[in-house]
Each structure stands twice: as C-alpha cells, then as structure tokens.
N, C-alpha and C positions, 0 to 999 in steps of 0.2 A: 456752701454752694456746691451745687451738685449735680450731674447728671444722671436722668430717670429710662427705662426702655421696659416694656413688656408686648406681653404677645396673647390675646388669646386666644386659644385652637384647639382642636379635637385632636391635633398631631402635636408630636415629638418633636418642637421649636427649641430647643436649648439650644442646637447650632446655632442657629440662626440669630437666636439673640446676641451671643456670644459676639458674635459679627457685629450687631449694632454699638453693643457696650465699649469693641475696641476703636470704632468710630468716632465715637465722644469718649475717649478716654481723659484727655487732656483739661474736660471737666472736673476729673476727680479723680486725680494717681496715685491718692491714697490708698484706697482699697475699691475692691472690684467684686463684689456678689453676685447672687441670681439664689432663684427660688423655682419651683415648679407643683404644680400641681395637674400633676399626669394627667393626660386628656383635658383638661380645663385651660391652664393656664401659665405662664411662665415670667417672673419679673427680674429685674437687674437693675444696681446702681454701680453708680462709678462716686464715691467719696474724696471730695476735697473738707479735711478737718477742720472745724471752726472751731465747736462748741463742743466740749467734754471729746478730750482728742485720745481716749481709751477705745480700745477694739471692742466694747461694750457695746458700742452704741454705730457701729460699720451698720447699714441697710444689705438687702430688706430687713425691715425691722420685724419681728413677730412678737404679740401683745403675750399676755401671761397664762391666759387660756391657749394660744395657740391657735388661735381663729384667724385671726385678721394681719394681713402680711403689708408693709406700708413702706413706698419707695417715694422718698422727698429731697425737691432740691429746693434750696433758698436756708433760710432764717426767721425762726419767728421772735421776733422781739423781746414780746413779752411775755416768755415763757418763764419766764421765776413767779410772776407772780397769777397765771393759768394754774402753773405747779399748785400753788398754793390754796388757790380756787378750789382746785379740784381734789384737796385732803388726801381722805381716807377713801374715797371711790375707787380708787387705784394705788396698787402699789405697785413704787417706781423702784427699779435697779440701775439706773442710769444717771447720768447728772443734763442729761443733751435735751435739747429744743425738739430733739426726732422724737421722742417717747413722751413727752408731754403735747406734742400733737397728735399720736396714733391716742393715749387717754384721752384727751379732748373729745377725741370724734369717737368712742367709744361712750364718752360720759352723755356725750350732748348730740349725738349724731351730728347731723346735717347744720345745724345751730351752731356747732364750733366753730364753723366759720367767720362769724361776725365777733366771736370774741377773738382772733386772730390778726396779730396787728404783725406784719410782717411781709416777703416777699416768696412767695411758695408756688409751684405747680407739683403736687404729689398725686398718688393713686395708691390705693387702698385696697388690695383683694382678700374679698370675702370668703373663708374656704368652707364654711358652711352653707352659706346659701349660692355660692358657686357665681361672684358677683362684683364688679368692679365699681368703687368710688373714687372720682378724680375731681379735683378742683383747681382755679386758677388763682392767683391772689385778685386783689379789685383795681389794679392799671394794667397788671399783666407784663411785673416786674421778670418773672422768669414764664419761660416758652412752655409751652405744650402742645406738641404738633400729633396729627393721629391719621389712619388711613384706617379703611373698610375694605373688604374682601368678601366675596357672598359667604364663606364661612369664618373668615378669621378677623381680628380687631389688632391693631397694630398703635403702641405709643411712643415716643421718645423727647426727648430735651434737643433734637435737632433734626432736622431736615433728611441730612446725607445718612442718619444713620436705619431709616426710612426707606428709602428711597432705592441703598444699597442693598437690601433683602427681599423687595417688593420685584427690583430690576426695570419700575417703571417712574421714569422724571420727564413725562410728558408736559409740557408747557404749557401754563394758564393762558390762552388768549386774549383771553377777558383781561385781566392782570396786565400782563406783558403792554397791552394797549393801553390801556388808560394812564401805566407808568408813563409811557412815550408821548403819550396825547397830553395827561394832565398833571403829568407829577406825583400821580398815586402809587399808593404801596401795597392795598389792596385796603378791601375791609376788616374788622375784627377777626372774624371768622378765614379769610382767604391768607393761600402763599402763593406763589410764585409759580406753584406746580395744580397741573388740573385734578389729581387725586390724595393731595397731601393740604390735610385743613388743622387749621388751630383753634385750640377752644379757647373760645373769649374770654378776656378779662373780666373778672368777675361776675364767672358763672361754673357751674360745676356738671358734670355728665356721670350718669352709671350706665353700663353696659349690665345685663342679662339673658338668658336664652335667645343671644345673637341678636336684644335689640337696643339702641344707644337712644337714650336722652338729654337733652342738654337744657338746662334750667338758668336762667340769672338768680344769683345769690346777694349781689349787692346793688342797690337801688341808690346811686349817686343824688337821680336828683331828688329823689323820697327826703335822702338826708341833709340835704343843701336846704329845702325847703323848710325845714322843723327848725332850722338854727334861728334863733332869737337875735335879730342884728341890733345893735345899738349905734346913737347917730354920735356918739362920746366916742370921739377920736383918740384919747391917750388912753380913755379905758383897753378901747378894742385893741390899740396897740401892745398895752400891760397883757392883754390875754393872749396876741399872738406870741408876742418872744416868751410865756412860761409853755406855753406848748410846745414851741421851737427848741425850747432848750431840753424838753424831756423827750422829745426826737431823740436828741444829737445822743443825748446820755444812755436813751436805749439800746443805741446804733454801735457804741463803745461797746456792747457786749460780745465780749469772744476770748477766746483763749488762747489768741497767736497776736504779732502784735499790728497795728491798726495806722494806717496813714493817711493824706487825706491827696486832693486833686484840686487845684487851684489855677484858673483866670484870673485877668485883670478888674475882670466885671463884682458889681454890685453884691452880687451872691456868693462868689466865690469869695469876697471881701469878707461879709458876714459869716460865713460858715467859717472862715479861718477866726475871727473874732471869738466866738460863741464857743470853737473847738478848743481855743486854749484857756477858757473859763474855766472848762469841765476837766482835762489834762494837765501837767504841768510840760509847756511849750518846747523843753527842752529834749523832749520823747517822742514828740509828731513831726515828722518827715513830711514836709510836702513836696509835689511832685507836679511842674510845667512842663508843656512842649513849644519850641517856639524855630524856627527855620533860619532864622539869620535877616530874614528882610524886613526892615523896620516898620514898611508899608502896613505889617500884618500882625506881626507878633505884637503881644500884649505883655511881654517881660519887662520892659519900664515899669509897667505899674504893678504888676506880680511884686517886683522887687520893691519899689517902696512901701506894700504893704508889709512886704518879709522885713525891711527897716524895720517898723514899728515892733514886731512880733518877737523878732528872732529865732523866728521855726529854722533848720535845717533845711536846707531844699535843694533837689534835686533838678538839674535842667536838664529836659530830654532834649535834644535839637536834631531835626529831622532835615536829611538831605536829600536834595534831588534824584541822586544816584542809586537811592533807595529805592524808590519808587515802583521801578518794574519788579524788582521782586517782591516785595511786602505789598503791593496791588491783587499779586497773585495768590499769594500766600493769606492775605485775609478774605479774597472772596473764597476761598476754599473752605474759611471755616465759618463765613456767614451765609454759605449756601444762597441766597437772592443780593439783588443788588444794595450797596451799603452809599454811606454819606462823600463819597469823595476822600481827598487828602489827609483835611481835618481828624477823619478816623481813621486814617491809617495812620496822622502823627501822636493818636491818642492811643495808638493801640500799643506806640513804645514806651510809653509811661507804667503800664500792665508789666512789659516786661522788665522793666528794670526794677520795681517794685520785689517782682518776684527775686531777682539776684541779690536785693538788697532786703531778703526772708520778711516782707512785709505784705500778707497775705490778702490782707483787709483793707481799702480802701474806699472815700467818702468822695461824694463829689455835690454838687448845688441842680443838679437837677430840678425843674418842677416851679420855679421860679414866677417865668414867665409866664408859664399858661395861667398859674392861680392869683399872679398880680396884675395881669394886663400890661407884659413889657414889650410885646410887640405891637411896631409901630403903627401894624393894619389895624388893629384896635380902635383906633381913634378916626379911621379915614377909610380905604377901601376893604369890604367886608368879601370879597371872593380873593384877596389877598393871602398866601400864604408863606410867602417868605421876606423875611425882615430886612427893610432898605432898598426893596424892589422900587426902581421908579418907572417914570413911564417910556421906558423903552422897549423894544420888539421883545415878543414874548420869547420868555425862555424855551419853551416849548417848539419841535419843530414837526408838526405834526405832517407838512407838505412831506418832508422826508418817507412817510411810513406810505407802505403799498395803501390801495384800496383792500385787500385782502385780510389786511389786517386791521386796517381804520374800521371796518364794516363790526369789531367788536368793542370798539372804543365808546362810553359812555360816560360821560362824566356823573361822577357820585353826586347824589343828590343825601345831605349829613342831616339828621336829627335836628327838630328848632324845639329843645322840652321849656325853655324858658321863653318869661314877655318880654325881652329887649335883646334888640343884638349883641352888645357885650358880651353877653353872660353865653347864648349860644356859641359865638365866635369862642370862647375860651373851651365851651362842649367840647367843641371841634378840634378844638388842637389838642383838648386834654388826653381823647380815646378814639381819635381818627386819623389824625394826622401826626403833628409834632410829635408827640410823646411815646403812642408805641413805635413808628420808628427808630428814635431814639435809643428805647430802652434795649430794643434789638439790636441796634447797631454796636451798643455799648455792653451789651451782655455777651456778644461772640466774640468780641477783641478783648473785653476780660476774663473769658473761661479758657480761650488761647492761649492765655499763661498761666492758665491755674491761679487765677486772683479772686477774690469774690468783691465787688463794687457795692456799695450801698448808700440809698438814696434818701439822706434824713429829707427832705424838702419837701420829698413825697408820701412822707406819712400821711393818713388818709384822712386825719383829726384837723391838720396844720392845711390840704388843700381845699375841702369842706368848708372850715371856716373860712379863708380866706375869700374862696369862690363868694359867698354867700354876701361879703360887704358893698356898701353901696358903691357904686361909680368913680364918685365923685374923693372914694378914700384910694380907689384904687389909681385914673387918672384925673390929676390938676392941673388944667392948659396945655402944656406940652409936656407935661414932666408925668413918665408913665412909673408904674411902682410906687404911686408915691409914699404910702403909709411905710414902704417898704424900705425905703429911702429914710426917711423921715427917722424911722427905727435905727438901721443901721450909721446914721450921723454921729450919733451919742457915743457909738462903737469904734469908728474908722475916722480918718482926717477926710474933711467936708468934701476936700476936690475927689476923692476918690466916692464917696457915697450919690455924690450928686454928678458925675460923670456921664455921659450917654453911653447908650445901647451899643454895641463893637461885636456884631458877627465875628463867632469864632472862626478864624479865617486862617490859612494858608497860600503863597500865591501860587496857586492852583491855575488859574487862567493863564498867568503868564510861563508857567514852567510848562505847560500842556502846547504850547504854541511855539515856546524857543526851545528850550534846552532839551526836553522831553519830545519832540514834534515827530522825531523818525520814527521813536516809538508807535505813536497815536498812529501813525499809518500805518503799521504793523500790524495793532490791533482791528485797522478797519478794515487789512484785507483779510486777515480773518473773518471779522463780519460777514463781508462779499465772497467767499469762498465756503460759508459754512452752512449748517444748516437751518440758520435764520436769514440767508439773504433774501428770499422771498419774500419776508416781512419790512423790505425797505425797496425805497426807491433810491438805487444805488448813485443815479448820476446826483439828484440832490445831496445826498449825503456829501458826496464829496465835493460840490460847490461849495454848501455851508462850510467845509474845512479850509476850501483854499481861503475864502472872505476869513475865516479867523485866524487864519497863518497873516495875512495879511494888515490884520488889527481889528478887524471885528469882533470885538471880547466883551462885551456889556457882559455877559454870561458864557459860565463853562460848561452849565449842566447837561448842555447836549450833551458836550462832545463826551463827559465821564455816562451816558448813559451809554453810548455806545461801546465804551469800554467792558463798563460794566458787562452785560450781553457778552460780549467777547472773551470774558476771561473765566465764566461759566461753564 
C-alpha cells in the first residue's frame, strides 16, 4: 500500500510534485520516485513494501519496452496466478504484484480490470501516445483524488497533497451542507473541496490532448443479477465459507508479517475463526481498542473469544486526555471530516501494530452491508444509522444560516433493484456506510505506515452474498442470519448469536464532562473563523448548553462542529 501523485503539463512540474509526494509520504517511507516526461508529464510514488520487498520492484514502474510508466497503491491479490495467466506474453524480472499489473494491462488493456481481484488506484502513462490510464478498484478500497486546470491535470492518493500545489482548498457548499443538513459525505464522485474530485469506485479515466473521460468498469448490479441463487440453505452456506476462506488465504499474501483487527461482534468472531484455520494461531497478533468504560467497550467478549483461540493480543486503551491532540492530528491527515472517537481509538491500533513491525493487517469490514445486519433493514428504510430510535433528529439543521441551507439537498440514491432490501444495502454498499468507512480507515492506517486489508470485501464473497434471498439474510429478528448460522459451528453459540453492538466509545459523555472546555474552544473557533457565516451562532450554542446539561441522545452534532473546526 501505497501513495500515488502525478501531474500533467506543458511545464517543468517536478518541484511541485516533489511537494506533493512529501505530503503523503507517510504512505510509503520506503522509497520515494518520480518520473518525467518533459513537457508531457510527471509521476511519483511513495512505497510502503509488501510484496517482493527488493528495490526491483520501487515505482514508477517502467514495462520492458520502456513505454508505459505505472504508479500503484494497493495489492492485487491474485497476482501469482494473473502471473501465470499471463505466460510467456511478458517477461517478468520482478517477483511483485506491481509488474504483473503494469503486464496485465499491457496484455489485456482495459479488460485487465475485471481480472483483478484486489484493492488498487493506479495510473499508467503512456509515453508513446502521450496518455494517461487511471482506474479505481470496484468499492473504492484506495483513494484517487484529481483536479483540472485549463492547462494542467493533477492526481494524488490524498487531498492535502492537492490542494498544497494548487494553493486552492475552496469549500464544497453543496457538500459542507448536505454533511450538516443530512449526514452526507458527498457522492462517489465529490470531496469536501469545490475543485478537488475523486474517481469513482469502479470506474477508470484517461486523460489525452487535455481532454479527461471517465467510464464505469464494473457493473455490480450486471453481476449480482447473473448469480444463480439456490433456495438450499446448507448448500448456499457450503459455497459462502469456501469463498470466504479463499479470501482470507489470498489476503495472507505478503512478505512482512500479517495481524489481524478484532471486535466483539459476529465478524470479527468469524474472521478470527477462519484466520487461525489457514495460520498456525500462535503467529497472529490480534489487535483491540477499548477506553476503560464498561458501558462501551466490547473486551469482555473480544477476550473470551481470545479464550478459545489463544491468539496473542494486544489491548490498545484510549484515553480522554488523548483526545485533543490525536482529534487534531488525524483530521490532518484525513483532510475532510472523519467518524468521531471510535476512529481516532482505531487509529491507535495502526500504530502500535507499526512498533510491533506488523505491517499488514485484517479487519471484518463489509459484513453488514452484504448480510443485512443493520437494524434499518428490517423497519425504517431513510434510516442510516444503527440503533437510531425515535428521538430528535440527529441532525441540527436550525443551526445552519439560510446562506448555507440555500445549498442543502438531500441525495436522492440509485433504486437498480425490485425490493427494498436489496436497494437499502446499494446504498450503504457505494453511498454511504462503506466508502466512508473505507476512508476513514485508509488515512488512520497509512498514518502509520500500515496497510489494512479487507477479506469480507472481496468482490466474489459480496456479489454472492448481496444476490441471496431475504429470507437467508433476515429471520424475524435475527439479522445475518445465514451468517450467523455459519459462524455457530465455529465460535461458542452466545457469542454467534449475540446482537448488533455499534462500535462505540463514550464519545457523548466525554464531549460533555470531561472534555466540555475543550468543545468550547473548538466552537469559538467556529464563531471566530471563516465558516461563521455558515451557522446561526446563537443556536449553536443553545444546542451546547441543552447537552452540557443532559441532552445527549446524540453526539453527532456537536463532533460536526468540531470536525469543521479543526480543518
């Protein structure tokens, strides 16, 4: 995993890139390239070593004619047997994932895509036909942010590195609004910023004589629809866990060594199961966060699944006192606003990982959306957060000017399937849940230089899954259930058949006691800066003193406002 930056232009950019690539370096401190192609073009990678860890194989990578220059972050899976694929059409000098993806798209063009099972955003310049190929993987596991300029084309693995050579981090209104109004994080395609865009999860762009297109490459519901469902419940189950387990086995590939990331919940239960199948358990490190308040943590039951196991495990415990600076410290390197406490208590597991030279780690991502384990699923379908009940909305929309509500629109999400179920999981798979997540979890693990990876989300294992009936995914009240059902055989019963436990921190109550001077610290910043005009200040600070004083059904305001602030 890795950080990507290029530049196209009729000018002498290698400064400039150079500035980008030290931006995100912390993506990959292994080694540090660049490339140029005078008047054309200019690429740079920053390398964190996974896979064949020889200075053979450091980016840009250049193919064996010398044509095609190719800057990739991520992991492709299943490159031994691509390799293999692909013979004698190429000769390789490398043993790495990088050079049998630049052969790939050499052998197969634009097709090599869909044989690529993995998590990728690279770009590919052309030096003969003077021409840039970029694609995204199919959830939009790693970033790919880009800007336009009437003469130049600009890409990078993050935001700030962007953003600091452009010299403009104008704010999406549109964005900004909708976050505040409805809890959005934008669309596929949007950031945070009104001339900084990302290319969507599976779909790929070439830039040429100054003009960009962007195509989709992978058709979720094209593939969802061809699957053959069967109403044979132990069959369909025998098919998920051999899938499941040739995930996990794929995800083992690397050349440094490999730990995993473990909850109390269902998934995390199973992935620690299925992991010491394929491992001997006495070489997997697992790794929790937990705060000390019973209320919240989930280490009771982390620990008695580590009974069973006997993994090694590592307890990260995050304290209060922490907070203002690691608040600060990780929106710096998530550039837009992130998930709350929960990732900042996740984002210490990354680094301790890192002191304890475990480069690679695994976590249960992807779950819920392709089993149906949230609770809206089953009852309110404009629902999007798990355990919501019917209290005052989270959202404090009175707070915001007219000035700014005047761009608020609430997204109207794709319906490609006949029944709501299946839409509702659309929606969280590639709108909601998921790529925020993936974001939120890709800047607090490239922070330490770790690379995260997400067997649950292989594209095979949520395909299928998406594609089953209802009725295998929820039974009454009991969401997951095939999922469930599966993992019994594997984990003791109470912990498989357990309910749903948001990953949680107390966030509301530290935000209100022990942390509260803080929170008004941040808000006179708010009122003092350049976003006060976008709020109605007296309300803001009413909804504060009602939660200083116990009004806490929810936090999320009060951390948007932080958020905002600490930008």
């Amino acid at each position: 995993m890795c950080g990507i930056a290029g530049i196209i232009s009729p000018y002498d950019r290698n400064v400039a890139l150079n500035k980008m690539l030290e931006l995100q370096k912390h993506r990959g401190p292994d080694n540090t390239g660049n490339y140029a192609d005078k008047g054309y073009a200019c690429l740079g990678h920053n390398r964190l070593s996974i896979v064949d860890l020889s200075t053979a194989a450091n980016q840009p990578f250049l193919d064996n004619s010398g044509r095609y220059h190719l800057v990739f972050n991520g992991e492709i899976y299943n490159y031994k047997e691509l390799k293999a694929e692909i013979g004698s059409k190429y000769t390789f000098r490398t043993n790495s994932d990088t050079e049998v993806l630049l052969a790939s798209f050499i052998v197969y063009g634009k097709k090599c895509l869909e044989k690529l099972n993995g998590m990728f955003s690279f770009a590919i310049w052309d030096a003969e036909e003077k021409s840039l190929f970029a694609a995204r993987d199919r959830f939009g596991v790693k970033p790919f942010y880009y800007s336009e300029t009437p003469e130049e084309f600009y890409f990078a693995s993050e935001i700030k590195s962007i953003t600091a050579v452009l010299g403009n981090n104008e704010p999406s209104l549109k964005v900004w609004a909708n976050y505040f109004a409805y809890g959005s994080y934008g669309l596929p395609d949007e950031t945070f910023y009104k001339d900084i865009f990302q290319l969507p999860a599976g779909h790929f762009l070439t830039f040429m004589d100054g003009n960009m297109k962007i195509e989709r490459w992978y058709d979720f519901v094209e593939n969802v629809n061809k699957i053959q469902v069967s109403d044979d419940f132990e069959k369909t189950k025998s098919e998920y866990l051999k899938l499941l387990k040739d995930s996990i086995s794929l995800r083992f590939r690397a050349d440094v060594e490999v730990g995993f990331n473990i909850s109390g919940g269902v998934d995390s239960s199973l992935l620690l199961a299925l992991v010491n199948q394929y491992e001997k358990k006495e070489k997997i490190r697992a790794y929790t966060f937990y705060t000390g308040d019973e209320r919240y943590d989930e280490l009771p039951w982390v620990q008695k699944m580590i009974n069973e196991t006997q993994n090694p495990l590592s307890k990260v415990r995050l304290e209060v006192e922490e907070i203002e600076e690691l608040s600060e410290k990780i929106s710096s390197f998530q550039d837009e606003p992130f998930g709350g406490f929960p990732t900042i208590a996740y984002s210490k597991i990354f680094q301790q990982a890192r002191k304890d030279n475990i480069l690679v780690l695994l976590d249960g991502q992807g779950m819920d959306e392709q089993w149906a384990g949230y609770d809206y699923y089953a009852g309110n379908p404009t629902a999007t957060i798990q355990g919501q009940k019917g209290y005052t909305s989270t959202f404090k929309k009175h707070c915001l000017s007219d000035d700014l509500m005047q761009y608020a629109e609430k997204s109207e999400y794709p319906e490609p399937f006949d029944n709501q179920l299946q839409n509702l999981q659309y929606r969280d798979l590639f709108y909601t849940k998921i790529p925020r997540a993936l974001r939120f979890n890709d800047r607090i693990s490239m922070a330490h230089s770790t690379e995260l990876r997400e067997p649950f989300l292989d594209y095979r294992l949520v395909e299928f899954a998406f594609a089953q009936p209802e009725h295998f995914k929820i039974k009454g009240n009991v969401h997951k259930y095939l999922l469930r059902e599966l993992v019994k055989e594997l984990v003791p019963s109470d912990i498989s058949y357990a309910p749903k436990r948001p990953l949680q921190t107390p966030q509301r109550e530290w935000l209100g006691d022990d942390l509260s001077s803080w929170v008004e610290e941040q808000l006179n910043r708010l009122t003092e800066g350049r976003y006060a005009g976008w709020f109605d200040l007296d309300e803001v600070y009413r909804e504060w003193e009602k939660y200083k004083e116990g009004e806490r059904q929810s936090s999320f305001h009060i951390w948007q406002w932080i958020s905002l602030s600490t930008l």
